[in-house]
C-alpha positions in Angstrom: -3.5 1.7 19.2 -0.8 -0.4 18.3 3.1 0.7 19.6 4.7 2.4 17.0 7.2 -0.3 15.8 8.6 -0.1 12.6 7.9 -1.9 8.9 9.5 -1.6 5.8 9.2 -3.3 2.5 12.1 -3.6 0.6 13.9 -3.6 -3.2 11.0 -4.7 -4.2 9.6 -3.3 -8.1 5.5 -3.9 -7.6 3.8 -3.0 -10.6 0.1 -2.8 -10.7 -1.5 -3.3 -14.2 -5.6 -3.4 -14.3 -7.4 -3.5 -17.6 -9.9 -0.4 -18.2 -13.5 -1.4 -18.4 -15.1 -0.4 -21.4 -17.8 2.0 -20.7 -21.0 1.0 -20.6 -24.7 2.4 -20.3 -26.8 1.9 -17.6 -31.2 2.3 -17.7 -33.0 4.4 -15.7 -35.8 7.1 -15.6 -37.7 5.1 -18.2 -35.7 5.9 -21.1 -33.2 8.0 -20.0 -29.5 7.1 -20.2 -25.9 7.7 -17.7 -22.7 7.2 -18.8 -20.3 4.9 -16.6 -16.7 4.9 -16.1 -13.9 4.3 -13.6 -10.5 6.4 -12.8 -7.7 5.3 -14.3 -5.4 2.3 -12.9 -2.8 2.9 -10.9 0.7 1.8 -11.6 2.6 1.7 -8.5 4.7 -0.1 -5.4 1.8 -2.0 -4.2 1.3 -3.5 -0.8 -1.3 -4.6 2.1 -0.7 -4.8 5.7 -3.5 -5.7 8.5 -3.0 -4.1 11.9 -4.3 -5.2 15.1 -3.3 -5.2 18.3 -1.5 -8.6 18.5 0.0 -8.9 15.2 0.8 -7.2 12.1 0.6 -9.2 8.6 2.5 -7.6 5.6 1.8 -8.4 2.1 4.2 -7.6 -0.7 3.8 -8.4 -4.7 6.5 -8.7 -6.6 7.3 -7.8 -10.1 10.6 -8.9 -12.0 11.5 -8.4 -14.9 15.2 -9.6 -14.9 16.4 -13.0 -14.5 14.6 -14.9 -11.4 18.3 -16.0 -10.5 18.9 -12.7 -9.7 15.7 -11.7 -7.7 16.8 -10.5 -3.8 14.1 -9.4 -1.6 15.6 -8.0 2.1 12.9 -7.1 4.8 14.6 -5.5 7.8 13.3 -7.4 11.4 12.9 -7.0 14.5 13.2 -10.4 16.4 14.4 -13.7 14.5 12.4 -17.2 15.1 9.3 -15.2 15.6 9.0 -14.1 12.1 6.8 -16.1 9.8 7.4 -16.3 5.7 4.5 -17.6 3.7 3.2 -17.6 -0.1 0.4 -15.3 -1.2 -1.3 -15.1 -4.5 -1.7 -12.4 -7.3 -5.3 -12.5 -7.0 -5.6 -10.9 -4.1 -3.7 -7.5 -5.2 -6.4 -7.8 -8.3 -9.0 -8.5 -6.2 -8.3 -5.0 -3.5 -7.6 -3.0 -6.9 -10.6 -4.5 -8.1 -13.0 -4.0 -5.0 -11.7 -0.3 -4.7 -11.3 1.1 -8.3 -13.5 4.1 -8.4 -16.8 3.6 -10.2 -18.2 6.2 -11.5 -22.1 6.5 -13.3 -24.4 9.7 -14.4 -24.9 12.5 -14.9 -28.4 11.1 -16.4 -28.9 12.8 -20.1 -31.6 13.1 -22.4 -29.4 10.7 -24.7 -26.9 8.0 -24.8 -23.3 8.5 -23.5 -20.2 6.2 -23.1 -19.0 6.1 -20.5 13.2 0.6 15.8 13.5 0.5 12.7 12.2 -2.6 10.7 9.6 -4.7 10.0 8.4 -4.9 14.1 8.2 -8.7 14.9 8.8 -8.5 18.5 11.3 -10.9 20.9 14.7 -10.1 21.0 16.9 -10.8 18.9 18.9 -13.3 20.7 19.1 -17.0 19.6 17.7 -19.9 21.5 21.5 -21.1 23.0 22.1 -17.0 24.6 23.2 -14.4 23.0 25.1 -14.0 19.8 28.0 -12.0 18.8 26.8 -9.9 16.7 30.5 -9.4 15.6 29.8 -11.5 13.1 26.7 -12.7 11.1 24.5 -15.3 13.1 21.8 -17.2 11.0 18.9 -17.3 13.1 17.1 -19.5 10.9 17.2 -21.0 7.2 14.3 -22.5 5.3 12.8 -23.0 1.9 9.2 -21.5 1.4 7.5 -22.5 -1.8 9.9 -21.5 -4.3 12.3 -19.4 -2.0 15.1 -19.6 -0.3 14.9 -17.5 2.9 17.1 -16.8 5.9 17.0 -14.6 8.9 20.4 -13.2 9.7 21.6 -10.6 12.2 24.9 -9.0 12.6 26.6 -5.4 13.9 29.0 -5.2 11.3 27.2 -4.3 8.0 29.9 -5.7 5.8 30.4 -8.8 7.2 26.3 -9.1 6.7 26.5 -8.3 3.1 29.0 -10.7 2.6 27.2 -12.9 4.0 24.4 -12.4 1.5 27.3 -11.7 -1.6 28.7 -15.3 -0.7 25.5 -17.2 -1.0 24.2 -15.8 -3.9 22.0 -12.9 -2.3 22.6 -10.0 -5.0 23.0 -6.8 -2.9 23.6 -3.7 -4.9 25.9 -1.2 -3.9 23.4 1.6 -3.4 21.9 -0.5 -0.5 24.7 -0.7 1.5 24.3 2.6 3.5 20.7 1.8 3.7 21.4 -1.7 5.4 23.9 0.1 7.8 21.8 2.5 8.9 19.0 -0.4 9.8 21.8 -2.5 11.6 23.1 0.7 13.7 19.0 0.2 14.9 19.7 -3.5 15.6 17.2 -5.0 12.8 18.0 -8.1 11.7 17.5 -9.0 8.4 15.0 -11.5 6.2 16.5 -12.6 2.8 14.7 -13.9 0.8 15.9 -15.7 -3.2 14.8 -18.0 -5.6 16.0 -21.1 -5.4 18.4 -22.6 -7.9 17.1 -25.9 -8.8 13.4 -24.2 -8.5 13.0 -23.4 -12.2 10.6 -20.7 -11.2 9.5 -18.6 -13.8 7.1 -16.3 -11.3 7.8 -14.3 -9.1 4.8 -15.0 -6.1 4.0 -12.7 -3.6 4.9 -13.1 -0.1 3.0 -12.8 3.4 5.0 -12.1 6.5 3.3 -12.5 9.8 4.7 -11.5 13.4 3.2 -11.3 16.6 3.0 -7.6 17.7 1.3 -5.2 16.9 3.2 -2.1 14.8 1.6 0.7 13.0 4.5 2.6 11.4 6.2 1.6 7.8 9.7 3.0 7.7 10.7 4.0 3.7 14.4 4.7 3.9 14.6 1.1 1.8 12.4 2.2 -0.6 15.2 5.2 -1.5 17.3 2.7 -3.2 17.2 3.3 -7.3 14.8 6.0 -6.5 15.9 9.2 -8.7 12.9 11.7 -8.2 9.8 9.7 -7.4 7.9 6.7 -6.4 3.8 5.7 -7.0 3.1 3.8 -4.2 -0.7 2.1 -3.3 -1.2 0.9 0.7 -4.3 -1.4 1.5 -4.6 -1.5 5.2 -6.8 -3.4 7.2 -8.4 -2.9 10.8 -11.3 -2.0 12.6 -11.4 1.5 11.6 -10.5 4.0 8.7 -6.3 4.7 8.9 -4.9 7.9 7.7 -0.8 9.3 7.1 0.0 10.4 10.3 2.9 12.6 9.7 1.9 13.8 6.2 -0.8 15.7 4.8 -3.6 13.3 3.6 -6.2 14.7 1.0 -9.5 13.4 -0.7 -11.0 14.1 -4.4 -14.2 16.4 -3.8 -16.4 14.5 -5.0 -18.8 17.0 -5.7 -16.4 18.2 -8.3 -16.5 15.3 -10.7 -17.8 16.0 -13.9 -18.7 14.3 -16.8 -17.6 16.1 -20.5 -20.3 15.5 -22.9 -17.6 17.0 -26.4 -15.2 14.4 -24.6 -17.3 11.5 -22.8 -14.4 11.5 -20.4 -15.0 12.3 -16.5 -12.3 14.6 -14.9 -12.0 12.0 -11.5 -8.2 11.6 -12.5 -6.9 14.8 -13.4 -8.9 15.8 -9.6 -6.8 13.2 -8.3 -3.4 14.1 -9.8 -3.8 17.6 -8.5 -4.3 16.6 -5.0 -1.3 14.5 -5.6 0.6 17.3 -6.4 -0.4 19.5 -3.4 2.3 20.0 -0.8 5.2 19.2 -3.9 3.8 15.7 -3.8 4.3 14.8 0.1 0.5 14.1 0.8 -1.4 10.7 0.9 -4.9 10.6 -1.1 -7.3 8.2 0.0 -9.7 6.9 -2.4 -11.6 4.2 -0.7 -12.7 3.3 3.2 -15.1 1.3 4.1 -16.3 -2.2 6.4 -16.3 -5.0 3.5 -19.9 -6.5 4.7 -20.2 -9.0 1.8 -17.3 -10.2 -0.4 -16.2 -13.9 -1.4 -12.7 -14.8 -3.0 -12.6 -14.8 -6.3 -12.5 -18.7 -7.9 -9.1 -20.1 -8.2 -7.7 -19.7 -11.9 -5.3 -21.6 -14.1 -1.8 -20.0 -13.7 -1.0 -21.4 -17.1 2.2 -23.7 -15.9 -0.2 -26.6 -13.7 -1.1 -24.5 -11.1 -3.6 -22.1 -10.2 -4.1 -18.8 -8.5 -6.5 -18.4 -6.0 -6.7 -15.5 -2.8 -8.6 -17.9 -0.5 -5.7 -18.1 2.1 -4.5 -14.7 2.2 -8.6 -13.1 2.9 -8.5 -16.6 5.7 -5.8 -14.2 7.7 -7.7 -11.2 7.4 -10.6 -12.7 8.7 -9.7 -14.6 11.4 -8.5 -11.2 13.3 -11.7 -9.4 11.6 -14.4 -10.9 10.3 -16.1 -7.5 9.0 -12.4 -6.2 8.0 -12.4 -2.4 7.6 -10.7 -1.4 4.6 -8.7 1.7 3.1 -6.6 2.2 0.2 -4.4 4.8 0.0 -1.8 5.7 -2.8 1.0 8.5 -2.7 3.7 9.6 -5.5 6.5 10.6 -3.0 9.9 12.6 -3.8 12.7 10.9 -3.0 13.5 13.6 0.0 10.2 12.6 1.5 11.3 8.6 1.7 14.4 9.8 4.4 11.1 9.1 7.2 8.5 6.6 8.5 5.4 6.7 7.6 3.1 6.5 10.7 -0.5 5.2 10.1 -3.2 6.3 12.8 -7.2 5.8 13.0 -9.0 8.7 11.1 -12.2 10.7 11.9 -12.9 10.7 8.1 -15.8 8.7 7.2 -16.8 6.0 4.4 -15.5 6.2 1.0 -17.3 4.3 -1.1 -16.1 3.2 -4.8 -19.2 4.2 -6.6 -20.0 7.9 -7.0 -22.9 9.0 -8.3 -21.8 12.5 -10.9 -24.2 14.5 -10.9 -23.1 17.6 -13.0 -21.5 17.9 -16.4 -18.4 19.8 -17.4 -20.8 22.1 -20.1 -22.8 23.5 -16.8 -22.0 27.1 -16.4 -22.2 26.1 -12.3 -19.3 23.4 -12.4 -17.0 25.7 -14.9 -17.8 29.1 -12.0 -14.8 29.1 -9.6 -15.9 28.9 -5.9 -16.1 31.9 -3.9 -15.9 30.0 -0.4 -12.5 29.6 1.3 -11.0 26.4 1.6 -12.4 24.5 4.2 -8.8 24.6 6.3 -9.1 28.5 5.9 -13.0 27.6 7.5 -11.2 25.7 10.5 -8.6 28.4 11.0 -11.4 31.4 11.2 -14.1 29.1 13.3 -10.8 28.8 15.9 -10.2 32.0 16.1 -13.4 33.4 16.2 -13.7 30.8 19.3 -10.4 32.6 21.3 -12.0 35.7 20.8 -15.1 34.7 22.7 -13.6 33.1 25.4 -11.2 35.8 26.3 -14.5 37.8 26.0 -16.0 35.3 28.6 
């Protein structure tokens, strides 16, 4: 396993809108027809991150709705020249959301139906000539990427750093500034990252940041800031293996509980999913999708509408060149603010495959799906089966 360095992403708004499919009828059983549906789209702080032992890559999309003049994005680091800032597409975010949206088909009826803390980059912090006072803000580095303006800055005095930032245009609210002192009393460094003035950007494009060590831990303390009561938020991770919360509780839909209403021609998938949401007052992860991607291709590049296009073929080129047969799982979480005070540790889970079609077998009119179960939970299961084991070994 990777060392458990930290990650954050930061004052950041990423909004997630998919359009619902209409539902549609599928053949089968020479005649007979199943209804077909999806959940619902999620709407949420979206972001991907690849882990390996080597290097972590962080996606982040961005969503703005205020003047682009205005737009600040701060990453907290650890190192400074090592970090690497590059553009990533749209596309890809539709194209994970679109690979793991739950699909759902059946029940097959008689008729028809309708269906350290900071982003862990390694190195120290110290600049090429020795080492810096961090008395005062040292620039490790300056550049412009694509439409950006970025800088990597370090400094133990947290007002002199958001000065720093305040001086050359950096908008830094005041609600951040206990956030950026705690991350400088952990000696992070910082990435800034702006539009630039004579850009005349009018999109806001996602970003990739790549370092070269492994880290499998995403601090949330910055995600605290405007934050009154909750955040959605939807993690993509890719590695070799299915990744799982390891320091909160993570749940699963039963998938043996979907049903499809034939008064309503609704399924129930997200009202299952909103109440293992709610479980533990909200501090849980659900995972919805995990599984080896065996055969996918980027979607075509599209028209952006302003010269350009969008197209994902770069950002799936740095997944596969550290896994060709990536191992995805999406996760999503709507967290109280109390629970964003602490990392959130990822770790390999013994769950198996999830796969984004599911096959309902039962409708919500069966007297079997409306009968409550009679069987415990299946952590009540574990807790008996280890007892019952203590009681024959002290027997033994």
């Amino acid at each position: 396993m990777p060392q458990s360095l930290a990650l954050r992403l930061a004052l950041t708004t990423a909004l997630s809108l998919i359009a619902a499919l209409p539902a549609g009828r599928a053949r089968a059983c020479g005649g007979c027809f199943a209804p077909s549906g999806q959940a619902s789209p999620v709407v949420a702080h979206r972001m991907a991150v690849l882990l390996a032992e080597d290097r972590m890559v962080l996606w982040d999309q961005f969503e703005y709705d205020g003047d682009p003049s205005e737009f600040v994005w701060v990453l907290p680091v650890m190192g400074s020249e090592e970090v690497e800032l590059e553009l990533s597409e749209d596309d890809f975010f539709q194209q994970l959301s679109s690979m793991t949206q739950v699909q759902l088909s059946g029940p097959f009826l008689g008729g028809g139906g309708s269906g350290r803390a900071g982003f862990a980059c390694g190195g120290s912090a110290a600049s090429s000539s020795g080492v810096p006072d961090r008395s005062v803000v040292t620039v490790y580095r300056e550049e412009t990427v694509g439409p950006y303006e970025t800088a990597v800055i370090g400094s133990d005095d947290p007002d002199a750093l958001v000065s720093w930032l305040l001086e050359r245009g950096y908008q830094v609210g005041d609600e951040m500034l206990p956030i950026i002192a705690y991350y400088v009393r952990h000696e992070s460094n910082f990435l800034a990252l702006r539009i630039a003035p004579d850009a005349h950007q009018k999109r806001i494009q996602p970003v990739r940041v790549t370092c070269p060590v492994g880290s499998d831990t995403l601090p949330l303390r910055m995600v605290t800031a405007g934050v009154r009561s909750s955040v959605a938020l939807e993690l993509f991770v890719f590695g070799d293996r299915r990744y799982e919360a390891a320091n909160f509780v993570n749940v699963e839909v039963d998938r043996a509980e979907i049903t499809y209403s034939t008064e309503t021609a609704t399924y129930n998938y997200d009202q299952l999913a909103s109440a293992a949401l709610a479980q533990r007052a909200g501090e849980v992860w659900l995972t919805e999708f995990a599984r080896a991607l065996e055969t996918w291709e980027p979607n075509p590049a599209v028209s952006d509408g302003e010269g350009g296009t969008y197209e994902a073929a770069s950002d799936w080129a740095v997944v596969t060149q550290t896994y060709p047969r990536p191992y995805l799982t999406r996760m999503r979480a709507v967290l109280p603010v109390g629970a964003l005070e602490g990392d959130l540790a990822l770790q390999a889970s013994l769950g198996g495959d999830l796969s984004e079609t599911v096959a309902v077998t039962r409708t919500a009119e069966d007297p079997v799906a409306a009968a409550p179960s009679t069987l415990p939970p299946v952590s009540a299961l574990i807790v008996l089966g280890a007892g019952l084991l203590g009681l024959l070994r002290r027997r033994v």
